[in-house]
N, C-alpha and C positions, 0 to 999 in steps of 0.2 A: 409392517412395511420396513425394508432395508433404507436406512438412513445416511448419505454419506457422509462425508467431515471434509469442513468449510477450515481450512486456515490462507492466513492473510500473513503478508511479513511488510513492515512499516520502517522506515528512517529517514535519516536525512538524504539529501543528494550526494552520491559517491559514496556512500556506506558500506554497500557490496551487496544491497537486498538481491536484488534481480540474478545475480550471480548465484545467490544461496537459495533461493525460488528455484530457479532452473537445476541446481546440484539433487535439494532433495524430491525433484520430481524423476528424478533420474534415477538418483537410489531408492525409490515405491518401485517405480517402472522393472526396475530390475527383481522387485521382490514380486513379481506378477500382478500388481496392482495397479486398479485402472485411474488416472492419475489426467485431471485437465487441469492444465499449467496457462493460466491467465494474467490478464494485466488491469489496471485502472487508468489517468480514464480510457476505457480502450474495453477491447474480447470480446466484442459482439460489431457488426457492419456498423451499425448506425452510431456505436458510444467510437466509434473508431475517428470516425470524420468528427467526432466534437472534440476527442483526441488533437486533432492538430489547429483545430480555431482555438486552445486555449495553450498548447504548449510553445506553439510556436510565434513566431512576432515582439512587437515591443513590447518590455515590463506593463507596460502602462494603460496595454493596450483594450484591457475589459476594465471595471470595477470589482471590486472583491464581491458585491450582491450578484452581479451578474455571472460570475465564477462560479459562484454556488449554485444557482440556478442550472447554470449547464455541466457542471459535476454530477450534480442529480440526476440531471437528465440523461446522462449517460450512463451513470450506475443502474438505472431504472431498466433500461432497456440492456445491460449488459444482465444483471438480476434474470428477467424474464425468459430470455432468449441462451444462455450459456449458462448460468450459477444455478441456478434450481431446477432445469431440467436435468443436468447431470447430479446435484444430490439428488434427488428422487429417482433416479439411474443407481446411487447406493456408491458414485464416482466418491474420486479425494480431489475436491479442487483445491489449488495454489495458486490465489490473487497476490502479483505484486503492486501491492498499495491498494487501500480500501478507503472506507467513509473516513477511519482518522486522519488520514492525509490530507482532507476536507475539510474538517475540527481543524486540523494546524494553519494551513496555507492559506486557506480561505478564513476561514473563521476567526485566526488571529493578527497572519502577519500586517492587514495595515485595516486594523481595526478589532471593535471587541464584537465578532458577528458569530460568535461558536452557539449562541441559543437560535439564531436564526439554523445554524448548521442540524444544529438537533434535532429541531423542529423537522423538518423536510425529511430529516431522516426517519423519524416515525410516523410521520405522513405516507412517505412514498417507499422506504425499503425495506421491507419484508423478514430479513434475516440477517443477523449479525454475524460476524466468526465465531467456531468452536476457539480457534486459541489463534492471537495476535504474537508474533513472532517479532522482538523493535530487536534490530539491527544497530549496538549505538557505536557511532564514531562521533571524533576528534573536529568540530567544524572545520575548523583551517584542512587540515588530510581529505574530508569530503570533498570539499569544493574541489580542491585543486585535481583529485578526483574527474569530477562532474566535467568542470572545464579542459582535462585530457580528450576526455571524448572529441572532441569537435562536431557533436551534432546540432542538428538544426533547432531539438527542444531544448532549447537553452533559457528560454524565460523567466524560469523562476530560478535560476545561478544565476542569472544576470542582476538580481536584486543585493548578491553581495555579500558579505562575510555575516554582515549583522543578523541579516533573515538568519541564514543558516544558524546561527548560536542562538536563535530565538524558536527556533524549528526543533533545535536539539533538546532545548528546556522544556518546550511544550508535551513532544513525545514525552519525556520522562516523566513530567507531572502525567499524561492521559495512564502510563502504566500503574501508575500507584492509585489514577481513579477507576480502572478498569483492573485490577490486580486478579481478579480469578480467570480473565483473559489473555492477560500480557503474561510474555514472557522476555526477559530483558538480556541479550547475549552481547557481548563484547567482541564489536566490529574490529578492535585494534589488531586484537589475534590474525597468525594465517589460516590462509582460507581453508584448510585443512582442519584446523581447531573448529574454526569458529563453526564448518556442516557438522562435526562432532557434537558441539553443545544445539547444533538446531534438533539433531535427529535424536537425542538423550528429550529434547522437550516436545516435543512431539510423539513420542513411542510410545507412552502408555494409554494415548489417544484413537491410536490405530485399532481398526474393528480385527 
């Protein structure tokens, strides 16, 4: 059975993931390869509308348990319905932001809930990434980043410089505890480098 290759790209907010998701789905595409370019929480109908009951609104406005309950729940059915029928399609899918983004946000920033995060995870999802792609910037440069945008998901920048330097810490501890998965490229670079070091880590990956 043709197997396909699951990568995920992870950072902080304003790091440039989503930018670099979208770049090297572009350059597969272009190399004839069939390539589904997704999101967290989000890329399936149903994880879409849990999508904006948790991105949007006050900081304050779920509990960090409840967060993770409905992260789950949306990777669950994004899992089902998008990620595993296209690998077993023999697709290259590109999630921007996975379960680690989970481990961080939830799991740590306002509390210590990452065993809870675990757990759920080997309960209810199925497959992990072939290779984690961390995206790392500068907190201060993200945020300010993030908060250009002027979108409506502003929730979790609304929490503040400190999250983000505690977001950026945690990412780089999960790469050293996941090191045959992560791979750690430096956000500071232009965006020209930085597709350069994704696609040199990635390449020897490609079927």
């Amino acid at each position: 059975m043709i197997k396909g290759l699951f990568l995920s790209f992870e950072g902080i907010d304003g790091s440039g993931k989503s930018t670099q998701a979208r770049l090297l789905a572009d350059h597969l595409r272009a190399q004839g390869r069939d390539v589904v370019l997704t999101r967290e929480p989000g890329g399936s109908a149903g994880a879409e509308e849990i999508r904006a009951l948790v991105l949007q609104g006050d900081p304050d406005r779920w509990s960090a348990e409840t967060e993770i309950l409905l992260f789950t729940a949306a990777r669950r059915d994004h899992m089902e319905r998008t990620i595993l029928p296209a690998l077993a399609d023999g697709k290259i899918v590109i999630c921007d932001r996975f379960a680690d983004s989970t481990r961080m946000y939830q799991g740590l920033s306002r509390g210590d809930l990452r065993a809870v995060v675990d757990q759920l995870h080997t309960l209810m999802i199925p497959r992990d990434p072939d290779r984690t792609i961390l995206i790392d910037m500068d907190p201060t440069v993200g945020l300010a980043r993030a908060k250009s945008r002027n979108s409506v998901e502003e929730r979790f920048e609304d929490f503040g410089i400190s999250l983000q330097q505690q977001m950026r810490d945690g990412f780089l501890a999960l790469s050293r505890e996941f090191d045959t998965r992560f791979c750690v490229i430096n956000g500071m670079q232009g965006i020209d480098a930085v597709q350069s070091d994704v696609i040199a880590a990635i390449t020897p990956l490609l079927p």
